[in-house]
PAROLO-778434 format. One line per 2 residues: number of its first residue (from 1); for each residue z, y, x of N, C-alpha, C, O. Coordinates in Angstrom, 1 decimal. Layout:
% PAROLO-778434
NUM> Z/Y/X/Z/Y/X/Z/Y/X/Z/Y/X  ...
***
This chain:
% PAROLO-778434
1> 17.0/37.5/45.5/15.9/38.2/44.9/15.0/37.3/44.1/14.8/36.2/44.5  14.6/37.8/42.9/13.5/36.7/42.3/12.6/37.1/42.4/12.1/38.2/42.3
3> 12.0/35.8/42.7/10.6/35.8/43.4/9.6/35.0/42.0/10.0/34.6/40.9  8.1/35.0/42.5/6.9/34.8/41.2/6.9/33.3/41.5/7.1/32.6/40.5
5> 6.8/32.8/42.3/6.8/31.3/42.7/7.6/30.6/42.3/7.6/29.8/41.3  8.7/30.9/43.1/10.3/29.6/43.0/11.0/30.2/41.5/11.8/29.4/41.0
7> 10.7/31.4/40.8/11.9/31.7/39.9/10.7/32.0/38.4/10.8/31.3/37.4  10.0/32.8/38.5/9.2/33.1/37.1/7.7/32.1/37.1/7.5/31.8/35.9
9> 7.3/31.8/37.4/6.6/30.5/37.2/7.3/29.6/36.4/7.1/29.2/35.2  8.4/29.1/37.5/9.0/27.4/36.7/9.5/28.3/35.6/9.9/27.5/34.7
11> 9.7/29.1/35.3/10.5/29.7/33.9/9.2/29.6/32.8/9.5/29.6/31.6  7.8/29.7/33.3/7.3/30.2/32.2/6.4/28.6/32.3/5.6/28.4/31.5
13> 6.5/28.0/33.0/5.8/26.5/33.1/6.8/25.7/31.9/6.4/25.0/30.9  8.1/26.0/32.3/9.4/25.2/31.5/8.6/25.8/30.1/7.5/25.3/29.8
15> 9.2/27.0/29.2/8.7/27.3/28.2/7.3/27.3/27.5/6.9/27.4/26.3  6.9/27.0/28.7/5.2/26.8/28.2/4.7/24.9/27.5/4.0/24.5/26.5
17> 5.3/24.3/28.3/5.6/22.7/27.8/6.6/22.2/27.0/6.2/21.3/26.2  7.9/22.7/26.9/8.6/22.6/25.7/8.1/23.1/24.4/8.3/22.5/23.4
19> 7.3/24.2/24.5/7.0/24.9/23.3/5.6/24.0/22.9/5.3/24.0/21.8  5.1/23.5/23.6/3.4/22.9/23.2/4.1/21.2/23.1/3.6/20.5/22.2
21> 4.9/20.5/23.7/5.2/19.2/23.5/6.1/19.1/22.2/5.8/18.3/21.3  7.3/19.8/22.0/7.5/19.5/20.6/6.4/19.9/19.5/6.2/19.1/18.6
23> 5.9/20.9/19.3/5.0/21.3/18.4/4.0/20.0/18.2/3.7/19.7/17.0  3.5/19.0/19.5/2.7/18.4/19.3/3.5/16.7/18.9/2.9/16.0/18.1
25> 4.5/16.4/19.4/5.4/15.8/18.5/5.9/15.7/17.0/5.9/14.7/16.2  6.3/17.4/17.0/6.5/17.4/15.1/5.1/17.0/14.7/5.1/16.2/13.7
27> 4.1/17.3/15.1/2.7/17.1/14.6/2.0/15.8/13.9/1.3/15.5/12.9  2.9/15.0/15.4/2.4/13.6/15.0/3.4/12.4/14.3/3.1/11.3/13.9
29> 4.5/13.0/14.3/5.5/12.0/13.4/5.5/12.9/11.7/6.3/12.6/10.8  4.6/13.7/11.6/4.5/14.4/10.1/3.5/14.2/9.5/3.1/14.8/8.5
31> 2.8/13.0/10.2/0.7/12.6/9.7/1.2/11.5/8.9/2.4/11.2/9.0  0.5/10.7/8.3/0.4/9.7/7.8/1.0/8.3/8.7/0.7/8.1/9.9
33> 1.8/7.7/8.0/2.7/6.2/8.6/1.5/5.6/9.0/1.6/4.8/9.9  0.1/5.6/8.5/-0.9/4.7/9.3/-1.0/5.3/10.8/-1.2/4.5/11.8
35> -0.9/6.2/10.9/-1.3/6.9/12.4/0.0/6.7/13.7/0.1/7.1/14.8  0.6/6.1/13.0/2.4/5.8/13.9/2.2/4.8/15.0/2.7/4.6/16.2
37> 1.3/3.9/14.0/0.9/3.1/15.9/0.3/3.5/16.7/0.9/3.3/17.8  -1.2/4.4/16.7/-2.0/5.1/17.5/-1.1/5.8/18.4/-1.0/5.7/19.6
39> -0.2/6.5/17.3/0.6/7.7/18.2/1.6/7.0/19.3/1.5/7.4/20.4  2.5/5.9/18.9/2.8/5.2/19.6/2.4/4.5/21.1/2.7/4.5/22.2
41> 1.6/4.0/20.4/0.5/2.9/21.6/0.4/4.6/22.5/1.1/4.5/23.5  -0.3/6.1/22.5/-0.8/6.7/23.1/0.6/6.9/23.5/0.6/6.3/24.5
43> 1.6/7.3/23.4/2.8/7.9/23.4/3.7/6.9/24.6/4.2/7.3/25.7  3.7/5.6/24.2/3.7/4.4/25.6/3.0/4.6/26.7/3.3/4.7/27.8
45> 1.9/4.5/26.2/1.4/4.6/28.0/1.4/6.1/28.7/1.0/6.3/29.9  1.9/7.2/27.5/2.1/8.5/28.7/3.5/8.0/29.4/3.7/8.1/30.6
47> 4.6/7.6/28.2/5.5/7.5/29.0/5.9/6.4/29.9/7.1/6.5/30.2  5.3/5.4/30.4/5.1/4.4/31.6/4.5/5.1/32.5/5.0/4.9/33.6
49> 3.4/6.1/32.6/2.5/6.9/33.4/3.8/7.6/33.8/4.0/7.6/35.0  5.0/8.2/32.9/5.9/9.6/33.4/6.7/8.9/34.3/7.0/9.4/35.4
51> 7.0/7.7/33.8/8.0/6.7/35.3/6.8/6.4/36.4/7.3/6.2/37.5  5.6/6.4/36.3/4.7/6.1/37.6/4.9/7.0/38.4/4.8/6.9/39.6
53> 5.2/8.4/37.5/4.7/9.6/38.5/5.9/10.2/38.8/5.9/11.2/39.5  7.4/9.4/38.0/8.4/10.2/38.7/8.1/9.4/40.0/7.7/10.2/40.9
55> 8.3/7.8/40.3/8.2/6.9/41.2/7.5/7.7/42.0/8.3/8.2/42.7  6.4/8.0/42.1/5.6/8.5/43.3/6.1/10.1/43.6/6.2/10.5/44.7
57> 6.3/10.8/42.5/6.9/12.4/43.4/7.9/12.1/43.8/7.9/12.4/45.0  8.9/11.5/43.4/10.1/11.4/43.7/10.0/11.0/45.7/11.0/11.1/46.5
59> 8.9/10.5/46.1/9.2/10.3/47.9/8.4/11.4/48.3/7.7/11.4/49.3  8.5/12.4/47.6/8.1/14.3/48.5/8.8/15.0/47.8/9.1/14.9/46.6
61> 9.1/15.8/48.7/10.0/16.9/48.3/9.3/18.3/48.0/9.8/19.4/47.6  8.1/18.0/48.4/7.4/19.5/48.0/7.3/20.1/46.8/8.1/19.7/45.9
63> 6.6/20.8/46.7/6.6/21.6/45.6/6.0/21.1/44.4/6.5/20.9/43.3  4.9/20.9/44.8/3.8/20.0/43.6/4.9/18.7/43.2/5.0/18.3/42.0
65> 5.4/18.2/44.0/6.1/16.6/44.1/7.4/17.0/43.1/8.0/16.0/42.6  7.8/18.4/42.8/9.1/18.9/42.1/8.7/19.0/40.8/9.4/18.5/39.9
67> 7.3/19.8/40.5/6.4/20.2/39.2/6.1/19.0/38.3/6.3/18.8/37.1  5.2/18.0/39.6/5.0/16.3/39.2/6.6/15.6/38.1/6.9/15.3/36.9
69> 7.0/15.7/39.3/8.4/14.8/38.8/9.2/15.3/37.3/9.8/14.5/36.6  8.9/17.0/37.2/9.4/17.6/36.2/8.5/17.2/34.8/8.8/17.3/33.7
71> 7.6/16.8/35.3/6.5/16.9/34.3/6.3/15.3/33.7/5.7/14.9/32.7  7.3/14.6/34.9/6.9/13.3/34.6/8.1/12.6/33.8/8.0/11.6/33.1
73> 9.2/13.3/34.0/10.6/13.2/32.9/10.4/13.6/31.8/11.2/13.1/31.0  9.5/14.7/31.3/9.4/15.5/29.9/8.0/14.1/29.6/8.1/14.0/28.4
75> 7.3/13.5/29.8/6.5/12.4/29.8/7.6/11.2/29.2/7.4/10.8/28.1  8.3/10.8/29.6/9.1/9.7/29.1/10.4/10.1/28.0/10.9/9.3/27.2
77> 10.7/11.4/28.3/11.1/11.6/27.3/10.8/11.9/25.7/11.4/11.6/24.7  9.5/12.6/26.0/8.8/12.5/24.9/8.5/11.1/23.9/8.6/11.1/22.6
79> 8.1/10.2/24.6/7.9/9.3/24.6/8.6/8.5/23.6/8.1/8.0/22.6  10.3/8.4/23.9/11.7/8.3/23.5/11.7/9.1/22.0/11.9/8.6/20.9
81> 11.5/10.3/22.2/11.5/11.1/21.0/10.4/11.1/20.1/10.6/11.7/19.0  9.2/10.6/20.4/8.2/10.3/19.5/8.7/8.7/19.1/8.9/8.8/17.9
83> 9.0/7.7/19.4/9.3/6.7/18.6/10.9/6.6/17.9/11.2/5.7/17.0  11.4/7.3/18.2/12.6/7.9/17.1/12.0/8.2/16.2/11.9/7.3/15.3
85> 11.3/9.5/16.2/10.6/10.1/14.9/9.8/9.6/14.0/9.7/9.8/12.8  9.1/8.5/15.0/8.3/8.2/14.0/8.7/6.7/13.1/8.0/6.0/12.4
87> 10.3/6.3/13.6/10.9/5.5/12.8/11.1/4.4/14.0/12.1/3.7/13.9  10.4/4.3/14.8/9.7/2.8/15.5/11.5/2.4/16.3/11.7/1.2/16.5
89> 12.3/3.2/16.6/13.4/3.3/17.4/14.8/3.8/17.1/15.6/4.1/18.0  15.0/4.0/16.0/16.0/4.7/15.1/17.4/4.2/15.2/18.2/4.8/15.8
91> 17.8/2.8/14.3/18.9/2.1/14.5/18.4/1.7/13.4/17.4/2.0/12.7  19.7/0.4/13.4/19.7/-0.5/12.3/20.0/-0.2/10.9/19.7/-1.0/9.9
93> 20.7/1.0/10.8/21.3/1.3/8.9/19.8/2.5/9.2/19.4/3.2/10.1  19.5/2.4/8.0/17.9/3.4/7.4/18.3/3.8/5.8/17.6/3.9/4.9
95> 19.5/4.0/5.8/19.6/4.1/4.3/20.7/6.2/4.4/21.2/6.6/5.4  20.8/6.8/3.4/21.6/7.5/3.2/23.0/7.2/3.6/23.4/6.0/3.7
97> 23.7/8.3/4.0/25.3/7.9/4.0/26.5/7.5/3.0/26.2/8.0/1.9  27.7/6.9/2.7/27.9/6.1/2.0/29.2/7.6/1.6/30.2/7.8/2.3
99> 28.9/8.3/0.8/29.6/9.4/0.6/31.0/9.3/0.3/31.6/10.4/0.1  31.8/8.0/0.2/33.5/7.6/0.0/34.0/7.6/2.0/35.1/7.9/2.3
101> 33.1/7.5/2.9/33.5/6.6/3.8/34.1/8.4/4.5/33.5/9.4/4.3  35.3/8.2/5.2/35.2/9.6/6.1/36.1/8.9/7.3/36.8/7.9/7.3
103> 35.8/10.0/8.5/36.8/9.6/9.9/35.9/8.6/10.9/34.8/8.9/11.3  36.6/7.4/11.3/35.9/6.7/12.2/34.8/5.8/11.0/33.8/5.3/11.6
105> 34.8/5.6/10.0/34.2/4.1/9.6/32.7/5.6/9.4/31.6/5.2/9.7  32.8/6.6/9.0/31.7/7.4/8.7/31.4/7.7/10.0/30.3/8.2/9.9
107> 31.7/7.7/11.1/31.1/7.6/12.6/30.2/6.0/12.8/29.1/5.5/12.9  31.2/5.9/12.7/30.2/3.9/12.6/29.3/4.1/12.1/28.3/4.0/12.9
109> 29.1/4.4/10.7/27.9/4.4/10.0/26.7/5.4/10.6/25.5/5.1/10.8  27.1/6.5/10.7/26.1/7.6/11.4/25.6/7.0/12.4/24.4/6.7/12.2
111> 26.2/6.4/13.7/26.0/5.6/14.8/24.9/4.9/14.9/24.1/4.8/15.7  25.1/4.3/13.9/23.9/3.5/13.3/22.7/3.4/12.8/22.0/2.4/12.5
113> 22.5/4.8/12.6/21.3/5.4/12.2/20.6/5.6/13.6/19.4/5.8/13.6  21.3/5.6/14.6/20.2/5.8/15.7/20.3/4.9/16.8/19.4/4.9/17.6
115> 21.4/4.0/17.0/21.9/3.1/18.2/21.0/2.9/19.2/21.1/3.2/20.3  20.0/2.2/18.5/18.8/1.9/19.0/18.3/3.0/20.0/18.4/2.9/21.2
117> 17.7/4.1/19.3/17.4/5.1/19.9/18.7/5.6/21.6/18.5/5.8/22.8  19.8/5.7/20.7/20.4/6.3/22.4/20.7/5.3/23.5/20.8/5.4/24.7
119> 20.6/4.1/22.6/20.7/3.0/23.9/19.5/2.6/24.6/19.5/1.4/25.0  18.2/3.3/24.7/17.2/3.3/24.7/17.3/4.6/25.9/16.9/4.5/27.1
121> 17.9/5.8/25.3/18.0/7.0/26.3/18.9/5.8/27.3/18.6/5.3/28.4  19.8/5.8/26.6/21.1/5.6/27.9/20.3/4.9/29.2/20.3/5.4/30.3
123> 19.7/3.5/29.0/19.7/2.7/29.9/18.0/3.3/30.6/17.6/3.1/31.7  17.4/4.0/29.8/16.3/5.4/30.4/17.0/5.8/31.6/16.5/5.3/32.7
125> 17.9/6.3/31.8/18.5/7.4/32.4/19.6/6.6/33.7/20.0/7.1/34.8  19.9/5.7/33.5/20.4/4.5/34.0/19.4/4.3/35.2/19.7/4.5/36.4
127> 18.0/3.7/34.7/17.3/3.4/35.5/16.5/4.3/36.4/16.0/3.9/37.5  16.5/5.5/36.0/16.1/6.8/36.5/16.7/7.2/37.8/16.2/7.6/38.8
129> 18.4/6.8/37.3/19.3/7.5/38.2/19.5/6.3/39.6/20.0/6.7/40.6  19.0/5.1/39.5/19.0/4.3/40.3/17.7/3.8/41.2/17.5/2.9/41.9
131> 17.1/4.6/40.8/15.9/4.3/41.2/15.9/6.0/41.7/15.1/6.0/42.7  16.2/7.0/41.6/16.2/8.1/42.2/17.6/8.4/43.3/17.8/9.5/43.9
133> 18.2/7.3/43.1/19.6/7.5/44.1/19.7/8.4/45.6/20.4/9.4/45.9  18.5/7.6/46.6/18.5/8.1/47.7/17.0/8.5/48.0/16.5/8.5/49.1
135> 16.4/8.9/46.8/15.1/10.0/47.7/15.3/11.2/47.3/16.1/11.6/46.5  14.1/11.9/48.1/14.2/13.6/48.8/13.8/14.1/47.4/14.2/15.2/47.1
137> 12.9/13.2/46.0/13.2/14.4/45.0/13.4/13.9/43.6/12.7/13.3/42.9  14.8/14.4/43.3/15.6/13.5/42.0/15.2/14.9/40.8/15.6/14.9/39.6
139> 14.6/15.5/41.2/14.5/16.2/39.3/14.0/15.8/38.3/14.3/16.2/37.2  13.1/14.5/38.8/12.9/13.7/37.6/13.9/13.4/36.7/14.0/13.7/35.5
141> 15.0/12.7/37.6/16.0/12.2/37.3/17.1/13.1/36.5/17.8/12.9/35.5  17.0/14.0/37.1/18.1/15.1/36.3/17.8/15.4/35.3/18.5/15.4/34.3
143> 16.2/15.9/35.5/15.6/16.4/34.0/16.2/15.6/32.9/17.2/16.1/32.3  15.8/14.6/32.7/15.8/13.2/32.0/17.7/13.2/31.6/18.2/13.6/30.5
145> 18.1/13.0/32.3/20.1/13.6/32.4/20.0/14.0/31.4/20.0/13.4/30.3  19.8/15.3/31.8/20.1/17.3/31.5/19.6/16.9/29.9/20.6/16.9/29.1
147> 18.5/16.5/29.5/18.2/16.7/28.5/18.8/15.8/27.1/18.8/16.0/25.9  19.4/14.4/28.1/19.6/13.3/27.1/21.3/14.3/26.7/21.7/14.5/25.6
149> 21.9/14.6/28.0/23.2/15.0/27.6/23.6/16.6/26.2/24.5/16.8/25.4  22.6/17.1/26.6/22.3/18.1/25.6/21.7/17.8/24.2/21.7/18.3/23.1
151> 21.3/16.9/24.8/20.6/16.0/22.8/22.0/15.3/22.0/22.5/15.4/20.9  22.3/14.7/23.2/24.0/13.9/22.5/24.6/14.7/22.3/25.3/14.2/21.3
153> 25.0/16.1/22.5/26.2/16.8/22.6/25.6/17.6/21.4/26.5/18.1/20.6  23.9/18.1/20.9/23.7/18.3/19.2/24.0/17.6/18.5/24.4/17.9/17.4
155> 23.8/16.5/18.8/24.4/15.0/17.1/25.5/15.3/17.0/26.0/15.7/15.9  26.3/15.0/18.2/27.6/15.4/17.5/28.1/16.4/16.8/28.9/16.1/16.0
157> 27.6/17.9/17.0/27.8/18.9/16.4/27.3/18.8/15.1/28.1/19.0/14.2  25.9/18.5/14.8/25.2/18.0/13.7/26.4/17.1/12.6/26.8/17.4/11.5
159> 26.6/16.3/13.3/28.0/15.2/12.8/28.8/16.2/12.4/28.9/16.5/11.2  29.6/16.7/13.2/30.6/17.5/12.9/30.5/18.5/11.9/31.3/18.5/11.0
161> 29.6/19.3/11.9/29.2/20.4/11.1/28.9/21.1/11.6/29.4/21.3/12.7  27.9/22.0/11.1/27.4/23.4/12.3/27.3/24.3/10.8/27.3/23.9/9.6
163> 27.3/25.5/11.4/26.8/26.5/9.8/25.4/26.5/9.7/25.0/26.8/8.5  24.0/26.2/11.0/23.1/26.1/10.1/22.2/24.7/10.7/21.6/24.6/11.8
165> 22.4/23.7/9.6/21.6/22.5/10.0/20.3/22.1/9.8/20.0/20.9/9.5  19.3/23.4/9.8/18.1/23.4/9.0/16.8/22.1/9.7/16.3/22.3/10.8
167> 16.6/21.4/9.1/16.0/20.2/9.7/14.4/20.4/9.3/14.0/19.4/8.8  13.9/20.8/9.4/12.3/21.5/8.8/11.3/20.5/9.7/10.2/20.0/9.5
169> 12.3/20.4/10.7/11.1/18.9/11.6/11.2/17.6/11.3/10.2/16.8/11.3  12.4/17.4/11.2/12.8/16.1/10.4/11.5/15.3/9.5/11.1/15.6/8.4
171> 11.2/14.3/10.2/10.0/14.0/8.9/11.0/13.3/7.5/12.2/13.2/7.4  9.7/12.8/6.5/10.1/13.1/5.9/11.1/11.7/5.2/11.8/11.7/4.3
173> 10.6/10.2/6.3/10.8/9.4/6.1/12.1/9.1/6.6/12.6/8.0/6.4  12.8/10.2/7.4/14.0/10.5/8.2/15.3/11.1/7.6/16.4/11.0/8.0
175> 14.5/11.8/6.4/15.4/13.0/5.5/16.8/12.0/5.3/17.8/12.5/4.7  16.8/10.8/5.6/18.5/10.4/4.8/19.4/10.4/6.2/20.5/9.8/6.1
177> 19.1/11.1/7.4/19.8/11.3/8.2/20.5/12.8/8.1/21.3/13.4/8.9  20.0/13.2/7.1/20.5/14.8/6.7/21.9/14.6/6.1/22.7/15.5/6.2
179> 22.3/13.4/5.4/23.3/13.0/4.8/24.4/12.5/5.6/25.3/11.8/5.2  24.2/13.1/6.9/25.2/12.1/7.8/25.7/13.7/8.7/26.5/13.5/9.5
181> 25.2/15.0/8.5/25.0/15.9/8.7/26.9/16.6/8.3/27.4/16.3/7.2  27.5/17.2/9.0/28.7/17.6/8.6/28.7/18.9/7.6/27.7/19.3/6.9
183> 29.9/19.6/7.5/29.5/20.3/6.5/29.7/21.8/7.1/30.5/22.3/7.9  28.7/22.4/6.5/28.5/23.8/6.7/29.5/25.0/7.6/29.9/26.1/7.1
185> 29.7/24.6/8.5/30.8/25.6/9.3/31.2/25.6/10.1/31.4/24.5/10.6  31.5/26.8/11.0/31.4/27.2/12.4/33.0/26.5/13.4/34.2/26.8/13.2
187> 32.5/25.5/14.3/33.8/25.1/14.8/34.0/24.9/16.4/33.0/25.0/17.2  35.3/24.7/16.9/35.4/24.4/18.3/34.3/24.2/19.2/33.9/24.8/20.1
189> 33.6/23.0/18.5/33.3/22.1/19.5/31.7/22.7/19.3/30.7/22.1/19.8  31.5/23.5/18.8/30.2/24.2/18.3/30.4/25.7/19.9/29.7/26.3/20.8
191> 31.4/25.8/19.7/31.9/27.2/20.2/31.4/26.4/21.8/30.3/26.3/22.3  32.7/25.8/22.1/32.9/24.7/23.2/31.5/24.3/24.0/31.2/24.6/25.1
193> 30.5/23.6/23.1/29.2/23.2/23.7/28.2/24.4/24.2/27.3/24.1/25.0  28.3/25.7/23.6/27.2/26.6/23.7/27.9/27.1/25.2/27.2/27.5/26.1
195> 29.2/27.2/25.5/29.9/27.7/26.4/29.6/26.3/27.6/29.0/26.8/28.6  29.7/25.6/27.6/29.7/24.5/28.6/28.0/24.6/28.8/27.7/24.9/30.0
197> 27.2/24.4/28.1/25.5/24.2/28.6/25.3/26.0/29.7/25.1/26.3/30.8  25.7/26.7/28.2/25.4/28.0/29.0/26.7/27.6/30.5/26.2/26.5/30.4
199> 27.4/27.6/31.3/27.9/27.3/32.5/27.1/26.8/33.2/26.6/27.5/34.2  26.8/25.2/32.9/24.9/24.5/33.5/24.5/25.4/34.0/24.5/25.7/35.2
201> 23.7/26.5/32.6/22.5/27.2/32.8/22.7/28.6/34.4/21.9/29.3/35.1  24.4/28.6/34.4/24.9/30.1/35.2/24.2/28.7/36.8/23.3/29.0/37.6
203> 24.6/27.9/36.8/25.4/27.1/38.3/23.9/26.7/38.4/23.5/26.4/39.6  23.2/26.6/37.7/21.6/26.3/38.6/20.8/27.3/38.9/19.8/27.2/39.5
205> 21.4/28.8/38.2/20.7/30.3/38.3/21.3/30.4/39.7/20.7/30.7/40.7  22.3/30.3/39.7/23.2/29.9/41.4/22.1/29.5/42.3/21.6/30.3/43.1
207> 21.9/28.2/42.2/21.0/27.5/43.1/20.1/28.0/43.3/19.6/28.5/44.3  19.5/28.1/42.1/17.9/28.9/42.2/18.0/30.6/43.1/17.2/31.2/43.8
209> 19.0/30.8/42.8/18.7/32.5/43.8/19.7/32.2/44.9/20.2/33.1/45.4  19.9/31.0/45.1/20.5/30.8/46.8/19.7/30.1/47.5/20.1/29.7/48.6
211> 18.6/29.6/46.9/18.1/28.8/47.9/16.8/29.0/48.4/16.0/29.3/47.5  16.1/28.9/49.8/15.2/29.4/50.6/13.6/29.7/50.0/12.8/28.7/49.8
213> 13.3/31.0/49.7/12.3/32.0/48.4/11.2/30.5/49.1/11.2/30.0/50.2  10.7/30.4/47.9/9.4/29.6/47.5/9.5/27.9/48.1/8.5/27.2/48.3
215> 10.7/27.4/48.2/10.8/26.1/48.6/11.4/25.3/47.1/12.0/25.8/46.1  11.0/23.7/47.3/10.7/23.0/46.2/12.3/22.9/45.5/12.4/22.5/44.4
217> 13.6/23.5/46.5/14.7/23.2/45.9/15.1/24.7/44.8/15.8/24.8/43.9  14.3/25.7/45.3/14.5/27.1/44.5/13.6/26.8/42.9/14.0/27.3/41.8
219> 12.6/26.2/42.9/11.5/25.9/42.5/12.1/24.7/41.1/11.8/24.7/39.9  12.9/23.7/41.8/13.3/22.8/40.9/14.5/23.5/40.4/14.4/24.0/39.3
221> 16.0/23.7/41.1/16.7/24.5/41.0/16.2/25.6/39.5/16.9/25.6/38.5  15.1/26.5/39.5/14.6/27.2/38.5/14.4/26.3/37.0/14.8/26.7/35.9
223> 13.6/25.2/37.3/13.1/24.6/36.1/14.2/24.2/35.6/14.3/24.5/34.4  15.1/23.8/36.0/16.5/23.2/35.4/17.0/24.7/34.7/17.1/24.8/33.4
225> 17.2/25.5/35.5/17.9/26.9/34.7/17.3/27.0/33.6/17.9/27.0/32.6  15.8/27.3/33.6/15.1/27.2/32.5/15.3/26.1/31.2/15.4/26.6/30.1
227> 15.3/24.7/31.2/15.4/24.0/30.6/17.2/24.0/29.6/17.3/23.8/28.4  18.3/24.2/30.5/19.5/24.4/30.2/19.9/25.2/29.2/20.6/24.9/28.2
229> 19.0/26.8/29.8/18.6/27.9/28.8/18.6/27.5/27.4/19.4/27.6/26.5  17.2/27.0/27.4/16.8/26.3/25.9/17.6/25.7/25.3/18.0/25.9/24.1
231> 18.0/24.7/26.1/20.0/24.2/25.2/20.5/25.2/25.3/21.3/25.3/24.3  20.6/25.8/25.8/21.8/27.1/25.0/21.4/28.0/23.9/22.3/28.7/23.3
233> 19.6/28.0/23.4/19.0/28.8/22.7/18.9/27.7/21.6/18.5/28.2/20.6  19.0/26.5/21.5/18.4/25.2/20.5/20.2/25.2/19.8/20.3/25.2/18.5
235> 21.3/25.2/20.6/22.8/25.1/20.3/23.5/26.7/19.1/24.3/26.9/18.2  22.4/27.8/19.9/22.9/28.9/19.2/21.9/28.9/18.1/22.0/29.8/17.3
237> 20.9/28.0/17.9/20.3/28.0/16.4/21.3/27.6/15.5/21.4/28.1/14.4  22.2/26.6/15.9/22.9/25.8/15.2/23.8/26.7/14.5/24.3/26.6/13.3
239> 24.1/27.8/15.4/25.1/28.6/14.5/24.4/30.0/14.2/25.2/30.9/14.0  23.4/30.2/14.3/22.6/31.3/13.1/21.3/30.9/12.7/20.5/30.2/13.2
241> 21.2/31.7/11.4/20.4/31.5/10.3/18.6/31.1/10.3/17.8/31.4/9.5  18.6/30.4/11.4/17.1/30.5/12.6/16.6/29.3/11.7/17.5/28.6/11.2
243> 15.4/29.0/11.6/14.6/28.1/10.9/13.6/27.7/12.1/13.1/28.6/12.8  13.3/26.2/12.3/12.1/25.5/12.8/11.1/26.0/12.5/10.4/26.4/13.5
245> 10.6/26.3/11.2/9.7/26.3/10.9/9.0/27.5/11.4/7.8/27.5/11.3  9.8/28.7/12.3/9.5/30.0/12.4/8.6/30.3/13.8/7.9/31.2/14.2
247> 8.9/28.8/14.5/8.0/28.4/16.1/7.1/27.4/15.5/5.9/27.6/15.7  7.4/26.9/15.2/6.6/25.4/14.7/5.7/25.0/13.3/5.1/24.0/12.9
249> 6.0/26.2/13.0/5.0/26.1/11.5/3.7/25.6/11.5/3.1/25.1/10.5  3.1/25.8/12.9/1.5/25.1/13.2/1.4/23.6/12.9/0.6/23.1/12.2
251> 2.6/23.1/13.5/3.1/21.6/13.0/3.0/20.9/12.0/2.2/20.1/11.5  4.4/21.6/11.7/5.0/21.5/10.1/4.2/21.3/9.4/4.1/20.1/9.1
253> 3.3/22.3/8.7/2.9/21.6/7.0/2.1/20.4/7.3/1.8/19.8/6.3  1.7/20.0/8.3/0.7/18.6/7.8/2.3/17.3/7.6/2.4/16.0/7.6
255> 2.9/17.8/7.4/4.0/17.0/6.6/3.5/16.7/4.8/3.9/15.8/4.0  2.8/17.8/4.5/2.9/17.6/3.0/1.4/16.9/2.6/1.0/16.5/1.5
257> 0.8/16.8/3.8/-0.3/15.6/3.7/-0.1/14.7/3.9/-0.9/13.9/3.4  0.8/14.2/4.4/1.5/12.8/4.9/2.2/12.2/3.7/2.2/11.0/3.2
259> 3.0/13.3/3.2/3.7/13.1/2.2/3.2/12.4/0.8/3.8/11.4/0.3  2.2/12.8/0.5/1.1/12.7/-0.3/0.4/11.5/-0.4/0.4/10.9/-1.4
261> -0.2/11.2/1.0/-0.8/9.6/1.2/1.0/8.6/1.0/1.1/7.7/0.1  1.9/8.8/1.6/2.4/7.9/1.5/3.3/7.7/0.3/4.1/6.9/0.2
263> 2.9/8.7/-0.7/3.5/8.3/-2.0/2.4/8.0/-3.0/2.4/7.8/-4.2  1.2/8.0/-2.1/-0.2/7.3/-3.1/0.3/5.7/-3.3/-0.4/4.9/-3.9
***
């Protein structure tokens, strides 16, 4: 039975923070390149605070201690994804793609536009998972997982081709990563990934309505279903005609002020 605590709460807690933390991300990697340190330097110390506060929920298993921990993975992740954006973490090639190269040497090259950045997730998620090995509450840890593995598994599709790769968040000092973008069309591994996350999203709706009404494992169990969801709704943008801009528009245009100063 779904209950208002363990199942529609964490569903509307989940959507209520994804939808206000990227909005406030596109926000801040679309302002002016002077404001990249501010945002940074503030963006560091939330996400040092999000490993403090997985560290400390993570030894209760209560409920608040599941909400904390959930809250404190979307804190470091963010984190990760605001210094991508805003360039500080990207990879070593910053240039357009080399339009002769195809197969593995055009993987190399793509690769390299972000290295930095996933080896940055990877060993995130490394230290997460070892430092959450044997206490009573790992959602930090999963979170953090759940989200890096669903981020990896859009580049690739992105790489590969999707039919709609509309980048409207993309800042704008980022735009030559559009060039590394596959080409326009509906494939396997497009099919394949929306089928595999949506599975995730069935096997924690599992958990979440098998496990004891208003306890922190129904409760975390939920936020995960919820978050999976979203990869399954962020994966099916990929293949219809859905625009960023249509949630995030609040965002978005202070891109064309940014734009402005930095071509003064």
């Amino acid at each position: 039975m779904v209950s208002w605590s363990g199942h529609v709460l964490p569903f509307i807690v989940t959507v209520a923070i994804w939808f206000v933390a990227t909005g406030l991300i596109a926000w801040a990697d679309n302002r002016e390149r002077a404001t990249f340190s501010r945002s940074l330097m503030i963006g560091s110390v939330a996400g040092i605070a999000g490993l403090v506060v997985i560290l400390v929920a993570s030894l209760s298993a209560e409920v608040w201690a599941v909400y904390l921990s959930f809250v404190g993975a979307l804190m470091v992740w963010g984190w990760h994804e605001l210094a991508f954006l805003t360039g500080a973490a990207a990879g070593p090639r910053r240039e357009p793609a080399d339009p002769a190269l195809t197969g593995i040497a055009r993987f190399r090259q793509a690769a390299a536009t972000m290295m930095h950045h996933e080896v940055a997730l990877a060993v995130t998620a490394l230290l997460l998972i070892s430092l959450s090995w044997n206490v009573p509450n790992q959602i930090g840890a999963t979170v953090f997982v759940l989200m890096f593995a669903m981020r990896l598994i859009s580049k690739i599709n992105l790489f590969v081709g999707v039919p709609n790769s509309t980048s409207e968040m993309l800042p704008a000092h980022l735009a030559y990563l559009k060039t590394y973008f596959g080409r326009s069309r509906m494939t396997v591994l497009l099919a394949a990934s929306i089928a595999a996350i949506a599975s995730a999203t069935a096997w924690f709706a599992a958990l979440a309505l098998a496990a004891p009404a208003g306890s922190a494992a129904m409760v975390g169990a939920s936020l995960l279903t919820t978050l999976a969801f979203l990869g399954v709704l962020e994966h099916l943008f990929l293949a219809l005609p859905f625009r960023d801009g249509m949630l995030w528009g609040w965002a978005i245009p202070t891109r064309a002020g940014a734009q402005g100063n930095d071509n003064a």
